[in-house]
Each structure stands twice: as C-alpha cells, then as structure tokens.
KEZA-248561 format. One record per residue (C-alpha): residue in three letters; x, y, z. Coordinates in Angstrom, 2 decimals. Layout:
<rs>
- resn; px; py; pz
- ALA; X; Y; Z
...
</rs>
This chain:
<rs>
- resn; px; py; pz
- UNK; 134.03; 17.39; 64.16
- UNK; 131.83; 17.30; 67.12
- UNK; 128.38; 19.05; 66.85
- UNK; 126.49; 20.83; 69.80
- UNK; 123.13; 20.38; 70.66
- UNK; 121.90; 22.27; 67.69
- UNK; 124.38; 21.15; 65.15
- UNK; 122.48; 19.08; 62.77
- UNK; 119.29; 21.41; 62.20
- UNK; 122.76; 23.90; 61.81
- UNK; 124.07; 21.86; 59.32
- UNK; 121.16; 21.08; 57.41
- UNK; 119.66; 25.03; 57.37
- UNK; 123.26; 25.95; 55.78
- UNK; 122.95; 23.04; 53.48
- UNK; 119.62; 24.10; 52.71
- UNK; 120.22; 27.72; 52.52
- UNK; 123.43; 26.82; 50.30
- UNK; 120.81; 24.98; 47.87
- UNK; 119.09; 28.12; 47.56
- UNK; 121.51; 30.52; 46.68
- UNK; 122.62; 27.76; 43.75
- UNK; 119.66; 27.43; 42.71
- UNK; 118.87; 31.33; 42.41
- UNK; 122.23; 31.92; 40.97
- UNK; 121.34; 29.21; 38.08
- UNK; 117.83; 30.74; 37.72
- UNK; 119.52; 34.46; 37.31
- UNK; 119.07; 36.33; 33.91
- UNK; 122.11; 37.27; 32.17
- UNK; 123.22; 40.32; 32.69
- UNK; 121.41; 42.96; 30.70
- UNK; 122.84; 44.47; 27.51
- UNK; 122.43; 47.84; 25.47
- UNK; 121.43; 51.27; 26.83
- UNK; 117.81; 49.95; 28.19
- UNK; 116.00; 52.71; 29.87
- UNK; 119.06; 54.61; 30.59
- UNK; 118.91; 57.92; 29.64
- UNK; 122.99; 58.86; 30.13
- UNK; 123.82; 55.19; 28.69
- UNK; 121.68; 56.15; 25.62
- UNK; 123.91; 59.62; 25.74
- UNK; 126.72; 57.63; 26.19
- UNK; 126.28; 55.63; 23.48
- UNK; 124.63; 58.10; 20.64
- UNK; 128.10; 60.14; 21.37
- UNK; 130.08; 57.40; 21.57
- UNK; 132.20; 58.50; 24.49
- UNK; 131.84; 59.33; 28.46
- UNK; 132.52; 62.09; 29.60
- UNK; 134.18; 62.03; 32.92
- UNK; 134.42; 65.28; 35.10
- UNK; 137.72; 65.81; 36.50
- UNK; 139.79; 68.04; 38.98
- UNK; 142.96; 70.29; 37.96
- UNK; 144.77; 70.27; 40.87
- UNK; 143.55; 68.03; 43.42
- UNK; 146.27; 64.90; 43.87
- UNK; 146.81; 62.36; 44.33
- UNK; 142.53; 61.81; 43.72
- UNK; 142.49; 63.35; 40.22
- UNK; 144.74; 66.27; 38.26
- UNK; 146.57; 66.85; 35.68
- UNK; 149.91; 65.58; 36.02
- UNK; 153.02; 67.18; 34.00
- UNK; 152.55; 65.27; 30.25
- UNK; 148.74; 67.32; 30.64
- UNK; 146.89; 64.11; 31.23
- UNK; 144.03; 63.73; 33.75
- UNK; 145.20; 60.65; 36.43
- UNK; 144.72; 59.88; 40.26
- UNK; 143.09; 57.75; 42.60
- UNK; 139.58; 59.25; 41.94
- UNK; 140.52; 58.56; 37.73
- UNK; 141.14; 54.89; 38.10
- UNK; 138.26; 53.90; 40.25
- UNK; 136.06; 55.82; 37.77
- UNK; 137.58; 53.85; 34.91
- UNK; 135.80; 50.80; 36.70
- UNK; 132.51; 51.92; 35.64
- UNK; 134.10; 53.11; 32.03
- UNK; 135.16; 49.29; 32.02
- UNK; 131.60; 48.49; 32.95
- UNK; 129.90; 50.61; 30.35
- UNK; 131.87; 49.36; 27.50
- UNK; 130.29; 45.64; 28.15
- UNK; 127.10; 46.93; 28.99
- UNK; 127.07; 48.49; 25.46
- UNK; 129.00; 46.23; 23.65
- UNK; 131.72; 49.45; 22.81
- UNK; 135.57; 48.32; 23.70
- UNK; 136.10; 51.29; 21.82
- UNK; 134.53; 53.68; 23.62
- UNK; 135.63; 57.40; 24.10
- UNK; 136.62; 58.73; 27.20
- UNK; 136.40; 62.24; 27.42
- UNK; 137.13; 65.00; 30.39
- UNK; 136.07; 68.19; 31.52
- UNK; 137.74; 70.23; 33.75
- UNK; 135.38; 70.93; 36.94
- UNK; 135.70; 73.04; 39.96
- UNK; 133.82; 73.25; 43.36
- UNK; 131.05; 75.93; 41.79
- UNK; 130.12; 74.04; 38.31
- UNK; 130.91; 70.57; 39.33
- UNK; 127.09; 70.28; 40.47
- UNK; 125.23; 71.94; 37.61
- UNK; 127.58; 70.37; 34.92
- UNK; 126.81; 66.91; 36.26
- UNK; 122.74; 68.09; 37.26
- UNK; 122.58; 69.13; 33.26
- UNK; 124.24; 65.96; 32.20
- UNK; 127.47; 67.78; 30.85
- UNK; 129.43; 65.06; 32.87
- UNK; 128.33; 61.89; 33.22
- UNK; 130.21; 60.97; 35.82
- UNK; 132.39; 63.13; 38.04
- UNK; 135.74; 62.35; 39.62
- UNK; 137.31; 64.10; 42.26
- UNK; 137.04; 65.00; 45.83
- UNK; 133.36; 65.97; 46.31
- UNK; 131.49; 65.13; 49.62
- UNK; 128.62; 62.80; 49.62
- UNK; 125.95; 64.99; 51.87
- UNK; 122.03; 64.20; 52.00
- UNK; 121.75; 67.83; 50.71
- UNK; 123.67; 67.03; 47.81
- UNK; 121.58; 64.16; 46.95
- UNK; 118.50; 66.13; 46.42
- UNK; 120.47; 67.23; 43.14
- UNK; 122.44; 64.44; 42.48
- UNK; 123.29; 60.70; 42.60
- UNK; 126.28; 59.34; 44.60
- UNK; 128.67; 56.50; 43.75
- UNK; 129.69; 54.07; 46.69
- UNK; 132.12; 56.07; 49.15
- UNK; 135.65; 55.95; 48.18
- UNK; 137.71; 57.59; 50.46
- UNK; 136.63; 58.94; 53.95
- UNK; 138.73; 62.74; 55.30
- UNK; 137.70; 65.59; 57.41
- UNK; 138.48; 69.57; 57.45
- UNK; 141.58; 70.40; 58.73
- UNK; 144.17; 73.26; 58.71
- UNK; 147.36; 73.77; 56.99
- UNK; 149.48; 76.38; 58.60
- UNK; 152.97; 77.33; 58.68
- UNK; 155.09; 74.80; 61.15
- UNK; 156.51; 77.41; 63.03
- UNK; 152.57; 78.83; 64.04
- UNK; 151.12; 78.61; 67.30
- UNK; 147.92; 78.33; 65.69
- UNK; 146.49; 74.17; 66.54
- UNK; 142.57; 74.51; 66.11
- UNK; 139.88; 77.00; 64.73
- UNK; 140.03; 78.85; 67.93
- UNK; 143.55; 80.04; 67.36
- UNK; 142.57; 81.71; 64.41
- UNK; 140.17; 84.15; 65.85
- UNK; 140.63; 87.67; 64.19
- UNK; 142.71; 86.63; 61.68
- UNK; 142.94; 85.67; 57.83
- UNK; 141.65; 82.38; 56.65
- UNK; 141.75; 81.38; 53.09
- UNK; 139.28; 78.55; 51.57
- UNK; 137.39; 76.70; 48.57
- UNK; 134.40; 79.10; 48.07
- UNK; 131.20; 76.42; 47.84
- UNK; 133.01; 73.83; 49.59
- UNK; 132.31; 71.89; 52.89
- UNK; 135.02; 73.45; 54.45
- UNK; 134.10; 76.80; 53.24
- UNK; 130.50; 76.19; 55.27
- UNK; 131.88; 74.65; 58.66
- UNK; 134.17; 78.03; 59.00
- UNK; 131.53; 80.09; 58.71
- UNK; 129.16; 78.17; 61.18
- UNK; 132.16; 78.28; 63.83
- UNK; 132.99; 81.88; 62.88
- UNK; 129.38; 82.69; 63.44
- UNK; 128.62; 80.34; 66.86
- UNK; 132.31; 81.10; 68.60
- UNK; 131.93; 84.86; 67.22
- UNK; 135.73; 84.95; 65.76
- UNK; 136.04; 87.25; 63.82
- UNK; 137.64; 85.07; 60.82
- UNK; 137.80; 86.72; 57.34
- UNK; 137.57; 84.59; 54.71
- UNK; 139.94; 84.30; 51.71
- UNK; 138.39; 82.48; 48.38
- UNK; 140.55; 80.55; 46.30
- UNK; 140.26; 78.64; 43.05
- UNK; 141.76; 75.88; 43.77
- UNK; 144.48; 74.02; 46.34
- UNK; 147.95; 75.22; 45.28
- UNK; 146.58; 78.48; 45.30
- UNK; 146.03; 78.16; 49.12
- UNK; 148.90; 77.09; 50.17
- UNK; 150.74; 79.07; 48.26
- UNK; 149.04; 82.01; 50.37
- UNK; 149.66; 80.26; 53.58
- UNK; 154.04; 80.11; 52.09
- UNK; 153.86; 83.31; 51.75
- UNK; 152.18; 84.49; 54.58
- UNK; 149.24; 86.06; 53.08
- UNK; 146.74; 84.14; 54.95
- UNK; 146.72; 82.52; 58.54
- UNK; 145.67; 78.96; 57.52
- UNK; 144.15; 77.27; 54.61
- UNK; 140.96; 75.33; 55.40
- UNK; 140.53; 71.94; 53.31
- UNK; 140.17; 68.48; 53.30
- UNK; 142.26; 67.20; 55.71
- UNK; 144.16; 64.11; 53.13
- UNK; 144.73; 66.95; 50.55
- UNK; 146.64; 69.51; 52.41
- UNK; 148.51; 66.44; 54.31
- UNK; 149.45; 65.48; 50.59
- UNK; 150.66; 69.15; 49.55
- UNK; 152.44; 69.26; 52.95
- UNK; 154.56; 66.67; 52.24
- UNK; 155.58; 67.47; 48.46
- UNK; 154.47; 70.56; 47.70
- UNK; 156.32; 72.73; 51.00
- UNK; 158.82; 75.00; 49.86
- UNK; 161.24; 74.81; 52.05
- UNK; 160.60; 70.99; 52.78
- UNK; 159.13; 70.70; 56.21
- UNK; 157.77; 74.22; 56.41
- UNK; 153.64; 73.48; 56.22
- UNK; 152.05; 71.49; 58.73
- UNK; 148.33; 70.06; 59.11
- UNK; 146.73; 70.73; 62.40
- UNK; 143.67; 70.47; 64.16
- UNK; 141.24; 68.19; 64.49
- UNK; 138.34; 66.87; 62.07
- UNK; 136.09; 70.01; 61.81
- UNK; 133.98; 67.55; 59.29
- UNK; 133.49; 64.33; 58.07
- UNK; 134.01; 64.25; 54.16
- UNK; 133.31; 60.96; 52.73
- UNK; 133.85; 61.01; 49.04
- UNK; 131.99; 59.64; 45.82
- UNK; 131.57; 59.96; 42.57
- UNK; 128.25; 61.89; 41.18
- UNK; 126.39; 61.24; 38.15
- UNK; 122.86; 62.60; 37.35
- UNK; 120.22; 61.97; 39.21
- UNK; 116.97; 60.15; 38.53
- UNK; 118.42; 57.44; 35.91
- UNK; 118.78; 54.20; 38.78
- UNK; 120.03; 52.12; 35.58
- UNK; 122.95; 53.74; 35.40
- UNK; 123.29; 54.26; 39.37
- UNK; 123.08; 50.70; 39.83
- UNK; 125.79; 49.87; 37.18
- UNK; 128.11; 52.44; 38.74
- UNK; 127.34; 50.94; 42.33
- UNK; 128.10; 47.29; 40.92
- UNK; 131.39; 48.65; 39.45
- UNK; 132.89; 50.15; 42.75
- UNK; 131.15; 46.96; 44.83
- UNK; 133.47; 44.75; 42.25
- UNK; 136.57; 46.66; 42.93
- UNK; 135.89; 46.82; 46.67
- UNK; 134.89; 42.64; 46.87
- UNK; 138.08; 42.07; 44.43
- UNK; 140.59; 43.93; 46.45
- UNK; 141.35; 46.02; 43.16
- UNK; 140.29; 48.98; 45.21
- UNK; 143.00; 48.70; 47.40
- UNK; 145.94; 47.97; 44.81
- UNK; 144.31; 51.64; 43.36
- UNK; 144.96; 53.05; 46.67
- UNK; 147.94; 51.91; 47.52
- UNK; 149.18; 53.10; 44.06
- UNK; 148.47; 56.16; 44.38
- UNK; 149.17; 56.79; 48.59
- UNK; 151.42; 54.50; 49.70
- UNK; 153.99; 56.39; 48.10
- UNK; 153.36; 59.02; 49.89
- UNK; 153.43; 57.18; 53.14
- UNK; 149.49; 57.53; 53.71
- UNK; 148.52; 53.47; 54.51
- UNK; 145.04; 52.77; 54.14
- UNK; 143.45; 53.02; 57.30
- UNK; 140.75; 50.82; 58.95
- UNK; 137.82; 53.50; 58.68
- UNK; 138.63; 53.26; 55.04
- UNK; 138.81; 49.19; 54.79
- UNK; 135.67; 48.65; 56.36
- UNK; 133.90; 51.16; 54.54
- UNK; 135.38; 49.10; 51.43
- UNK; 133.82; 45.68; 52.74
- UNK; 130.55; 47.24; 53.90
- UNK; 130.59; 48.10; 50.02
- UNK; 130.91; 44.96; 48.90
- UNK; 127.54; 43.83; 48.15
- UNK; 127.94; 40.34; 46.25
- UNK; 126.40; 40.38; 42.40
</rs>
C-alpha cells in the first residue's frame, strides 16, 4: 500500500483513535438492570405486562387481522422494545397486552400512561412532542388522495366545491383545512372513524376523495378495491408524515431503551426483513428515503 504525504500521522490517529474506542468499550458498565428510575418500567413491572396501543384497521402497520389478533409492521418493530424490556427486567415472561386506539384517544391514553407504548401510524410533529415522547422514525409517507380511477380529480384543487371525507384529528384532516381556507375551495369535510370506512365512501360514491396517508390508501387500493382496479391514489405529497412510536413523556429511561431497541433493529438489518415482510408482498420496495432514515438511526451502543 502506498501512503500519501499524510499517511503515517493517518495511520497512527486511526490506530490511536481505534485504542480509544477499545479501551472505552472495556471500561463500559454493564448494561443496567431492574426498573431504575423509570416510572413506566416500574408500571411495567408491578403489572407484569406492557401494554401496547394498537390500531384496528390500519395495515399492513398494525390491525387486527381475521383470527382477531393485533399484527403489522408497526407490531413487530414494537416487539423490539418488548424484547428489550424483558432483559432489562429480568421478565421472559412478561405480558403483552393491547388496547385498541384511534386518532382522538391515542394521545391522552398514552399522555395518562394507559399505553405504554403506542403502535400505529401516528406522525412525529414538534407539536406533538410537547405531549409526548417519540420513538426513532419508522416509516416516512405523505397525504395523498384516493379517488375513484375513472375521476378527473389529480390534486386538492380538483376538489374545490365538493365532498371530501377524512380522519377527524389527523394530519391530513389539518392540511385540508389550511388549503381549503388559503385556496378558498369550498371543500366540506366528511369525518370518519377509521380507513375502510373512507374508502368505502369513496366505492360508493358518497364522497369525492378520501384524504390519508399516502402508503395506507396505496395499500387499500391495491387489496381492498371492489371491483379490482377501481380506486386510485393521486396527487402529490400534501405532507410529510414520518412515523414513530409514542410513549409518555418525561421518563428519558425508558425513551432511551426504546431508542436503543429501534437503533438495534435499524444497525442489524432486522428492520428491513420486518419491512419487507410485511410490504414486499404487496409490491411496495423499501425506498431510499426510508433506508437512509434507517442508517441515520443507527447510532452504535
């Protein structure tokens, strides 16, 4: 190998830099055991079960699929930090419980410590920290529109006047209203409770569009269209949704556990094999937005 001008004080500064990560990594504590200062470990543990918040309807991230469990992509990334609590407390056997959470109580139950973690398709804002913690980010979407194929309607614009159904509380909910408001269009608003229920108005004509997360509606495009090929997703990223899981806020204990848990499965490439589980199926690849918000993520232990 031939070195440059600078090569051997190179050399030596990675040698000597090397020396000093092995000798911090010898000199670093085990990790710590037991509940410590953790108030929702202690909860956790005086219980002796987690309680994981969870979605209906919202696949492939986290539902109930037809034998009434709760699964999905959202589920098994969660199950990370269940993995993660169980050594931290010493429990293998440790409960893992769900509640059933929408887009109006999925805040307050996990604010009031009802959930101790939640798992679904909730958008990490800076507002929504001032009332909660955020996992890492998991999966990155926008708003977009699902609309009958055959409808001329291919942005926000089109819809002006006309019937618009959405997620009362949700991010897409709020952009709607801003552009309804700023391009004066006239839009009325449709609430629903959750995402069949919207596209199920949009089948049957009862509504002009259903505004949601762009990956969702994409998803109940392609299996949920009745006929096949009949919904389409249009426009373009009204938003930018990047998802995580929320806990309570104000306990950094257990924030930092669940942000070494989802920096594992990111550095590990286990985060992947969950995604392409649960999407390639459904002939969603992961895309590079996605993988290099993964290794960004990947802060080393």
């Amino acid at each position: 190998m031939r070195l440059g001008k600078f090569g051997v004080a190179t050399l030596a500064s990675i040698a000597i830099a090397a020396g000093l990560v092995t000798a911090a990594s010898a000199a670093t504590p085990p990790a710590q055991q037991g509940p410590g200062n953790s108030v929702i470990l202690k909860r956790i543990l005086e219980r002796g079960a987690i309680n994981i918040g969870h979605r209906d309807a919202s696949a492939p991230f986290s539902y109930i699929n037809d034998k009434q469990q709760v699964e999905g992509y959202s589920i098994d990334l969660c199950l990370k930090v269940v993995d993660a609590v169980e050594q931290r407390l010493n429990k293998p056997d440790l409960k893992v419980t769900f509640t059933p959470i929408n887009v109006t109580n999925r805040i307050p139950l996990v604010a009031n410590g009802t959930v101790d973690l939640e798992c679904g398709t909730t958008s990490n804002f800076l507002a929504r920290q001032e009332q909660v913690e955020f996992s890492p980010i998991y999966y990155v979407t926008g708003t977009q529109l699902l609309v009958k194929t055959a409808s001329a309607t291919r942005e926000i614009e089109d819809l002006k006047g006309k019937r618009v159904a959405a997620l009362q509380g949700s991010s897409n909910e709020a952009v709607v209203r801003k552009l309804n408001d700023e391009k004066a269009l006239g839009i009325e608003l449709i609430y629903v409770k959750d995402l069949p229920e919207g596209g199920l108005l949009v089948e049957n004509d009862r509504v002009d569009a259903f505004v949601a997360d762009g990956v969702q509606i994409k998803v109940y495009a392609a299996n949920k269209a009745r006929p096949a090929g009949s919904l389409a997703v249009v426009g373009r990223l009204l938003t930018y949704d990047p998802y995580s899981a929320m806990m309570q806020r104000g306990d950094q204990d257990f924030a930092l556990l669940v942000r070494a848990a989802f920096a594992d499965a990111f550095r590990s490439g286990e985060a992947e094999k969950i995604y392409a589980k649960w999407f390639d199926p459904l002939g969603l690849k992961i895309d590079g937005e996605l993988l290099a918000a993964f290794r960004v993520q990947a802060l080393p232990r």
